[in-house]
C-alpha positions in Angstrom: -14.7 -30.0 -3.7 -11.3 -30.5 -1.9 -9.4 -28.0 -0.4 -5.9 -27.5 0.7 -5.5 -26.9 4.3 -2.8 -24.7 5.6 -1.9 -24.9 9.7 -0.1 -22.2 11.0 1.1 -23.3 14.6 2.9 -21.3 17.4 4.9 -22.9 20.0 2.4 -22.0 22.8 2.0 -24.2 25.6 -0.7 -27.2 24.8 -3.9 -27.4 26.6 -7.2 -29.8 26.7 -9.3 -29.0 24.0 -12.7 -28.7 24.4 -14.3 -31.4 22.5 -17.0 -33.9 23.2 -17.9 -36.9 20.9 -21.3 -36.6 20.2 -22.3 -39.3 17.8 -20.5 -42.4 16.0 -21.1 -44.3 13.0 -19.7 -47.6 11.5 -18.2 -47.2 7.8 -16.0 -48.8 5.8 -14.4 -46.5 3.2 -11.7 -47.4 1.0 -8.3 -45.4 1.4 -7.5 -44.6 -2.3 -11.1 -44.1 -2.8 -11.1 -40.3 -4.6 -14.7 -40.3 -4.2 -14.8 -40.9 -0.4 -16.7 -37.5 0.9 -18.5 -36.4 3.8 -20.7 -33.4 4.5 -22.9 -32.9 7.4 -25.8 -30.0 7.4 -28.7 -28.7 9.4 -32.3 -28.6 8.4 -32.9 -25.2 9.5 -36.6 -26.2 10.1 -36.5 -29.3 11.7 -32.6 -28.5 13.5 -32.0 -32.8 12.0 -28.7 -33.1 11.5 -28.0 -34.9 8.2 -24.8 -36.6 7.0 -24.3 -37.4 3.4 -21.3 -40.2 2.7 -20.3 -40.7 -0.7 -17.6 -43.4 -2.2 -17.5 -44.6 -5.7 -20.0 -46.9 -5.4 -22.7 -45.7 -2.8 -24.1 -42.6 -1.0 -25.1 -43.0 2.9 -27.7 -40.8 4.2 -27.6 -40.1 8.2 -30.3 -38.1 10.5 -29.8 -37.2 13.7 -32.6 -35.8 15.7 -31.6 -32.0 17.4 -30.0 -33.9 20.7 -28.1 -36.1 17.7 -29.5 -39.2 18.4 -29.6 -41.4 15.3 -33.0 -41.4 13.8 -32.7 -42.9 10.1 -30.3 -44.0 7.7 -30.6 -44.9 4.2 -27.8 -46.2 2.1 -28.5 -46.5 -1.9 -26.2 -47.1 -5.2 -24.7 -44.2 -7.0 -26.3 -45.8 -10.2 -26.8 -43.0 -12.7 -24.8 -40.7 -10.8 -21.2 -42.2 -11.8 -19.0 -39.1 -12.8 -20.7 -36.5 -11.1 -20.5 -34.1 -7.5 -22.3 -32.9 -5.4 -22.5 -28.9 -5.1 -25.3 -28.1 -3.0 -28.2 -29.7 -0.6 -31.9 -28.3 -0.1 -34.7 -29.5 2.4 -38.4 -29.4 1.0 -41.4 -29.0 3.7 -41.5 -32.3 4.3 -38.3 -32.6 6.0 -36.5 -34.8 3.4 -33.5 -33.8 1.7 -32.4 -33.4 -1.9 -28.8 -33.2 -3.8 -27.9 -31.7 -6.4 -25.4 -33.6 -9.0 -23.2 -32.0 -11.4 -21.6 -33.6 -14.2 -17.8 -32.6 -14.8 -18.7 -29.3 -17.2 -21.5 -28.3 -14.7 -23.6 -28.4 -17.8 -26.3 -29.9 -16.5 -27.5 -31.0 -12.9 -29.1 -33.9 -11.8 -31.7 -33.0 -8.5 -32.6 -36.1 -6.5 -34.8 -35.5 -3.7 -34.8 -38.8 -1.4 -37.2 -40.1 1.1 -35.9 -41.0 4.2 -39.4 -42.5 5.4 -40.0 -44.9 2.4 -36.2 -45.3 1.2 -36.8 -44.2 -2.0 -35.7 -41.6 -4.7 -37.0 -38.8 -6.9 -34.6 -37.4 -10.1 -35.1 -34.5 -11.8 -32.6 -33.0 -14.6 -31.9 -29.4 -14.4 -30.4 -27.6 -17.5 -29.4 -23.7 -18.0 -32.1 -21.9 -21.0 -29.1 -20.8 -22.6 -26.0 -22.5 -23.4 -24.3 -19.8 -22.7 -24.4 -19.6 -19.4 -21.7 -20.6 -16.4 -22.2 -20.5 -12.9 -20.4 -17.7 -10.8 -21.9 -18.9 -7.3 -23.3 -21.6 -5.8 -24.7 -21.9 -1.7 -27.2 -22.9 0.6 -29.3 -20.7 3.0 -32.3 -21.6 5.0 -32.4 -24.4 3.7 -32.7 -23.4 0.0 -30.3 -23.9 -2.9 -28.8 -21.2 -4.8 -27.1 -21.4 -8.4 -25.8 -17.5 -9.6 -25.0 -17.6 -13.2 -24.1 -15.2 -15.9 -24.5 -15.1 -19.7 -21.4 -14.3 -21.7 -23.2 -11.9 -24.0 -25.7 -10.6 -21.3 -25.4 -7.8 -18.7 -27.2 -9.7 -16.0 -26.9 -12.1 -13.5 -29.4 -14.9 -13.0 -30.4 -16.5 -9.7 -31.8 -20.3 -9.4 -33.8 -20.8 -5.9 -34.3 -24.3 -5.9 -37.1 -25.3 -3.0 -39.2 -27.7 -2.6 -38.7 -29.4 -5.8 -39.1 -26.5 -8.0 -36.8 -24.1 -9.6 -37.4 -20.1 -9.8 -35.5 -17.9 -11.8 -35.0 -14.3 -10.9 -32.6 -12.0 -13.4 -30.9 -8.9 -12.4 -30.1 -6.4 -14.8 -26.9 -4.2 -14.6 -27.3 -2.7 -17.7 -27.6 0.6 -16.4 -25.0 0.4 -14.2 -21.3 2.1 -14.9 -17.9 0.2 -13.6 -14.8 1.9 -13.2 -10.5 0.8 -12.7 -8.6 2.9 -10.5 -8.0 5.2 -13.3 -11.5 5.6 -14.4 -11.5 3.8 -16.8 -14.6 1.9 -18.1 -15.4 -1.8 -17.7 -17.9 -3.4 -18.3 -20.1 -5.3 -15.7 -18.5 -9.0 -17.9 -15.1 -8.1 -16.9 -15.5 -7.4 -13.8 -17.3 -11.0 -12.9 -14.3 -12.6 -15.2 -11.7 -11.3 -13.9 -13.1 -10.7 -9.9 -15.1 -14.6 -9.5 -17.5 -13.9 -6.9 -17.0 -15.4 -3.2 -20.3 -15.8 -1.1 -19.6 -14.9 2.5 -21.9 -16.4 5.2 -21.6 -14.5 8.5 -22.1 -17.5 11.0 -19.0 -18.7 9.8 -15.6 -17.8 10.4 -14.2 -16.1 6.4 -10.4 -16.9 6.5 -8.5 -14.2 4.8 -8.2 -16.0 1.6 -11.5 -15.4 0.7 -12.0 -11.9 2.7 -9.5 -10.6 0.2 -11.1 -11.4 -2.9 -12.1 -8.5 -4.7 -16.2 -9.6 -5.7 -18.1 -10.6 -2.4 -22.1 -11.7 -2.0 -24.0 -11.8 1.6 -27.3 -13.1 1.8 -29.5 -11.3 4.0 -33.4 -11.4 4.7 -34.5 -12.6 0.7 -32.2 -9.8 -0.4 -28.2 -10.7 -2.0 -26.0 -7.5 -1.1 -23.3 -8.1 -3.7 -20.1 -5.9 -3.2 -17.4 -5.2 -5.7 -14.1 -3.7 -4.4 -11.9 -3.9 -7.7 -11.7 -0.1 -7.9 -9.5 0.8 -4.8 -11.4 4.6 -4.8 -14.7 2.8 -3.5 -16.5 -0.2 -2.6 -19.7 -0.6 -5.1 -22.5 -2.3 -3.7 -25.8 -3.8 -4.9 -28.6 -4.6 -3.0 -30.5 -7.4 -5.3 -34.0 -7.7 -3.9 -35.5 -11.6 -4.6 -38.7 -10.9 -4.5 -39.1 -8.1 -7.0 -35.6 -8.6 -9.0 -34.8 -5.2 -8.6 -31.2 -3.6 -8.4 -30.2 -0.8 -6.2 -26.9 0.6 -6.3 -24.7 2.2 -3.7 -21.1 3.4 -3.4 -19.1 3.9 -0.8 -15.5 6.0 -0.6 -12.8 4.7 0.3 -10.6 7.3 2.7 -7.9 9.0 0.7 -4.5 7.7 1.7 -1.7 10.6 1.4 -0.4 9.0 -1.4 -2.5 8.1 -4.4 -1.2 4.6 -4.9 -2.8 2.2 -2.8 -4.7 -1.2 -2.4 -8.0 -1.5 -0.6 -10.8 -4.1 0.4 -14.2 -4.4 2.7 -16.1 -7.0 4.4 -20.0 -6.4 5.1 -21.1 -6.9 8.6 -24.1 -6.5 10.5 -25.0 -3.5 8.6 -22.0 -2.2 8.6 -19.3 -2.2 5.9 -15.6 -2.4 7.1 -13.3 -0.7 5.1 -9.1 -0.8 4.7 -6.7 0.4 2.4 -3.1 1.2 2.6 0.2 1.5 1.1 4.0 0.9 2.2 3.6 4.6 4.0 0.1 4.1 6.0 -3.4 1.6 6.4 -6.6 3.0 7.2 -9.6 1.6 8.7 -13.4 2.7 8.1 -16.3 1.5 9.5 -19.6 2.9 8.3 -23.1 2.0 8.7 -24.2 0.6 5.3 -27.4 2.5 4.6 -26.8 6.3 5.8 -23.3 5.8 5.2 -22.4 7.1 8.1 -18.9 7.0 9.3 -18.9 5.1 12.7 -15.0 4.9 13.2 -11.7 6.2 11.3 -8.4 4.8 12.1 -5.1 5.9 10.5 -2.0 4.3 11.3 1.3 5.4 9.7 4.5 3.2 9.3 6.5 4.9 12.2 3.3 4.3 14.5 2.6 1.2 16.8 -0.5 -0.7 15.8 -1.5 -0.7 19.5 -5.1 -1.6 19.1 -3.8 -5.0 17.8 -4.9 -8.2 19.8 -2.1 -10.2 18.4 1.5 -10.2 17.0 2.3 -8.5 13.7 3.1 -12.0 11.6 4.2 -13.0 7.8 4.4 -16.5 6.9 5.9 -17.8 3.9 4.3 -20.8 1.9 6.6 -23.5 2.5 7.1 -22.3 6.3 5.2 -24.4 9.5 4.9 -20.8 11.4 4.6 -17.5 11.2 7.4 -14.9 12.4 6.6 -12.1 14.0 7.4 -8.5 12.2 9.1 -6.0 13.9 7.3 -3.1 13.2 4.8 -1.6 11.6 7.1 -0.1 8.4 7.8 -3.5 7.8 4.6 -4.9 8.1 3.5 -2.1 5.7 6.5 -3.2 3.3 4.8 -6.6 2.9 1.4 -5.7 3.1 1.6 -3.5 0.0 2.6 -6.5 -2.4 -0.5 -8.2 -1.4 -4.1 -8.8 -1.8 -5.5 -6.6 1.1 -8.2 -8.2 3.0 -10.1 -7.9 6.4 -12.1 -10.7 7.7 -15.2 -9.7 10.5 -16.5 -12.2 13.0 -18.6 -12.7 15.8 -16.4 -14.2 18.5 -18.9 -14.0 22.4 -19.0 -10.5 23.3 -16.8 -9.0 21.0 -16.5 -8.6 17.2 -13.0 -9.7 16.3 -11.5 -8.9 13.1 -8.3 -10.1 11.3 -6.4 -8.0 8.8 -3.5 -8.2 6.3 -3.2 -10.1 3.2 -2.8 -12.9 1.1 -0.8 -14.1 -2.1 -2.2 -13.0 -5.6 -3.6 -15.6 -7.5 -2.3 -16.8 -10.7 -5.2 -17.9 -12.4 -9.1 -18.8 -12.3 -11.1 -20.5 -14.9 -15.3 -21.0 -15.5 -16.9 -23.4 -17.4 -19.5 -22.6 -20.3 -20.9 -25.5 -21.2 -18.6 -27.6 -23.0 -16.2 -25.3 -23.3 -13.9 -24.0 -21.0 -12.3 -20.2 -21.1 -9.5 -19.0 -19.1 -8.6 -15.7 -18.2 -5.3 -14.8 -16.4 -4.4 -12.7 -13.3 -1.8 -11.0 -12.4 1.4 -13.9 -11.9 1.7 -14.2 -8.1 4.5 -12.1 -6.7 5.3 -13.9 -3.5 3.6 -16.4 -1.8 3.5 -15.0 2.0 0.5 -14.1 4.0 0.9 -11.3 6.9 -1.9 -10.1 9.3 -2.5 -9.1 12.5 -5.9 -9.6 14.7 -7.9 -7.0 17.0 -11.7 -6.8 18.8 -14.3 -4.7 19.1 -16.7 -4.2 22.1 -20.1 -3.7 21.1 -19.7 0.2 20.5 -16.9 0.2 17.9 -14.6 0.7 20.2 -11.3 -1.4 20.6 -10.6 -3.5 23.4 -7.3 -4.4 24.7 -8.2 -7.7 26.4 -7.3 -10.6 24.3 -10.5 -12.6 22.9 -10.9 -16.0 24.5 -10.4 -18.5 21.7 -12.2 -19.6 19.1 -14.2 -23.0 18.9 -12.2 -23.3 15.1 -8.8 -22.7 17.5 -9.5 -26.2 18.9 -11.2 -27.5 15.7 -8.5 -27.0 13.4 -5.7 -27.8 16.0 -7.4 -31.5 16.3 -7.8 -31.7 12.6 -4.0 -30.9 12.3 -2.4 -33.2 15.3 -4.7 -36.6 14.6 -4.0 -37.4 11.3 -6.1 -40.3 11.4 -9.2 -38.2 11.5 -9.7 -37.3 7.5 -13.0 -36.3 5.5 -13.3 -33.5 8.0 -16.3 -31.0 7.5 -17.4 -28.0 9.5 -20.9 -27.4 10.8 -22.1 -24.3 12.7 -24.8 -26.0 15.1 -26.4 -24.1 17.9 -23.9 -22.0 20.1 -21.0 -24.6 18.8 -19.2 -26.1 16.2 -19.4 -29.4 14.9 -16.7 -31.6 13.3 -17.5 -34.8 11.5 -14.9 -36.7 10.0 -14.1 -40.2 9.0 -11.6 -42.0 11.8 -9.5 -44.2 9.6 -8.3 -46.2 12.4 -12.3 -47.3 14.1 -13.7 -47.3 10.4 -16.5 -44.8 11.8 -17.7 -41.5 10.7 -17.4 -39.5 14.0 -19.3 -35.9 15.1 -17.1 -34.4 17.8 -18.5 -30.6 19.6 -16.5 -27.6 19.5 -16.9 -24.3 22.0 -15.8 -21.4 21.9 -13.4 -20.1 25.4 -10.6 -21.5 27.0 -10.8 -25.0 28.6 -11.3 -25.3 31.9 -8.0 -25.0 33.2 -7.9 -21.7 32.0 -4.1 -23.1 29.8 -3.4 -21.0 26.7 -4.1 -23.4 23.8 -1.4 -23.6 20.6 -2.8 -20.4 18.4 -3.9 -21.4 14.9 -3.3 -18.8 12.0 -7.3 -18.1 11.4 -5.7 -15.5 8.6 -5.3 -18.2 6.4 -6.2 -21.7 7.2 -9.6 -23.2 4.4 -12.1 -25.4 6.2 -11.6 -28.8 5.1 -15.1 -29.2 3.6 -15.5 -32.4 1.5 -17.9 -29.7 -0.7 -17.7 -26.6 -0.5 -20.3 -24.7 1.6 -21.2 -21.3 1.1 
């Protein structure tokens, strides 16, 4: 699944980027080819490195050991696949991989589990019970495949755990459950999945603030899906949806009343701890809570004649057609454009500190799900500008806000390479150890390339060119989870 990438470059002074090739491969992909992809995963067993190469014709299978030395390859025809994608990966016990196919309508999916050892293929056809159903998620963890789907008539979501070449179903019932707009009104549990599509959120990754401002959120944590809904700007709904026994557990948490009832509002689950922020043109506010007591852990309220001066970073909007951002003045202004936005706050792990950015992002237009062979769409709100604002800050391991500026980020240097060697295409993100890695296909060599990424500033201790993580999309050939 392409995405569309979006740089946002400062002027800073350039540096060395810390990259190491690690790992080379000769292949010869067409240009115009719309089926050229790459993606490269870890078996979370084994820590193999596998890279999956697809064109119109074939599909090239790559191991690497866990010090990425080549250990097998395996190249086969896409015979019987023509016309389909890939949406997801799995590893079974034995070490091997499988793929999952879709066809266009993601009515049904072909698995194909394929021997490395033997060079040879199993297929197996997956199709939904009811032809009702559409998928609302779809990602990897531990090396297991998930599908999340809904019926259009049921109050339930279904999960698919595909391992070891078997499928088990587990179904969550909401039934019970009440949903509430802003003006408590009722909803029912159907709209809100319409009209909020859910966006899984893995926390070894870096969430840009695209997806950290959508409204319908899912975690995975220890066999357990914490699935949070912040469509009602009062409070953030939660449910913890236990895989083992398929039971539901709802909690809410309030939001913190602004002075003036209008307002917009978000959160971001972290560690046990749920992040909140709303605001308005007059104020934002900023909650963090521990998830289970719900305990409030730290309050911050910032009003438009105050300085944000926790901040790590500039105040900046950037339009969609601008290169850069520009830096806002003040906070009233910041406020001014923040309030015609989808309000978002994305939480991250960067070395010592926790570093967080937070703004928002343009208001989507539209969505659509497939149900089978039919395809509904359902309309949002039309998009009132198409700017982006946000500003960045840290936290040191108590809460508490730190004034030094976070060392960079190994997706700093990534995405900066990505953007200044345009002859490096395909590209895909892997979190691998204590670094990143980015393969891509080098359309000058004719090789698929892995290159590492750290996190800190180079060795010459020079300020590399700052990269807008508020809104750039990793350029994954498929999307991972």
């Amino acid at each position: 699944m392409k995405k569309l990438l979006l740089f946002l470059l400062l002027t800073y002074q350039s540096a060395l980027l810390s990259q190491t090739i690690l790992a080379s491969y000769p292949l010869d992909l067409k240009r115009y080819d719309q089926n050229n992809n790459i993606l490269n995963v870890e078996n979370k067993t084994t820590n193999d490195v596998f890279v999956f190469v697809t064109n119109t014709q074939n599909l090239t299978i790559l191991r690497y050991n866990s010090a990425l030395f080549l250990k097998d390859e395996f190249t086969l025809s896409r015979t019987n696949l023509e016309n389909r994608s890939i949406i997801g990966y799995s590893f079974s016990e034995d070490g091997n991989p499988s793929l999952y196919w879709a066809s266009e309508d993601s009515s049904d999916i072909l698995v194909v589990k394929y021997y490395l050892e033997t060079k040879t293929y199993k297929i197996l056809k997956f199709q939904y019970p009811s032809s009702s159903e559409y998928i609302v998620a779809k990602f990897q963890s531990n090396n297991q495949f998930y599908l999340l789907s809904k019926d259009v008539s049921q109050n339930t979501l279904t999960a698919y755990v595909f391992k070891n070449g078997m499928v088990e179903e587990r179904i969550f019932d909401f039934s019970t459950f009440t949903f509430q707009n802003r003006k408590t009104q009722p909803l029912s549990f159907s709209q809100i999945i319409r009209e909020n599509p859910i966006i899984k959120i893995d926390p070894d990754d870096y969430t840009p603030l695209d997806k950290a401002s959508k409204k319908s959120k899912i975690y995975i944590e220890n066999n357990h899906f914490i699935l949070a809904f912040d469509h009602n700007p009062k409070e953030t709904q939660l449910f913890d949806l236990n895989l083992d026994n398929q039971d539901v557990i709802e909690k809410k948490i309030t939001q913190s009343e602004t002075k003036t009832p209008r307002k917009i509002s978000n959160s971001f689950y972290y560690e046990k701890k749920l992040y909140q922020i709303n605001a308005n043109e007059d104020e934002l506010l900023l909650d963090i809570k521990n998830y289970d007591s719900g305990e409030l852990i730290k309050n911050i309220r910032i009003t438009k004649e105050d300085t944000i001066r926790f901040k790590t970073s500039p105040l900046f909007v950037q339009q969609g057609g601008e290169r850069k951002p520009r830096e806002l003045k003040n906070t009233k202004r910041f406020l001014q454009h923040l309030s015609a936005l989808e309000i978002g706050l994305s939480v991250y792990e960067n070395g010592t500190s926790t570093s967080m950015t937070l703004g928002g992002t343009p208001r989507v237009g539209g969505a659509y799900y497939t149900v089978m062979n039919d395809t509904f769409t359902w309309d949002y709100l039309p998009v009132v500008n198409d700017e982006t604002v946000f500003f960045e800050t840290a936290l040191d391991q108590k809460s508490e806000f730190t004034s030094k500026d976070p060392a960079p980020m190994a997706l700093d240097n990534l995405y900066y390479y990505l953007n200044t060697n345009k002859k490096a295409t395909l590209g895909n993100v892997l979190k691998f150890s204590d670094y990143y890695i980015l393969g891509y296909y080098d359309t000058a060599s004719k090789q698929y390339t892995m290159r590492k990424f750290t996190d800190g500033f180079p060795d010459d201790q020079m300020q590399n060119p700052i990269i807008d993580k508020a809104t750039f999309s990793k350029p994954f050939s498929f999307e991972k989870p």
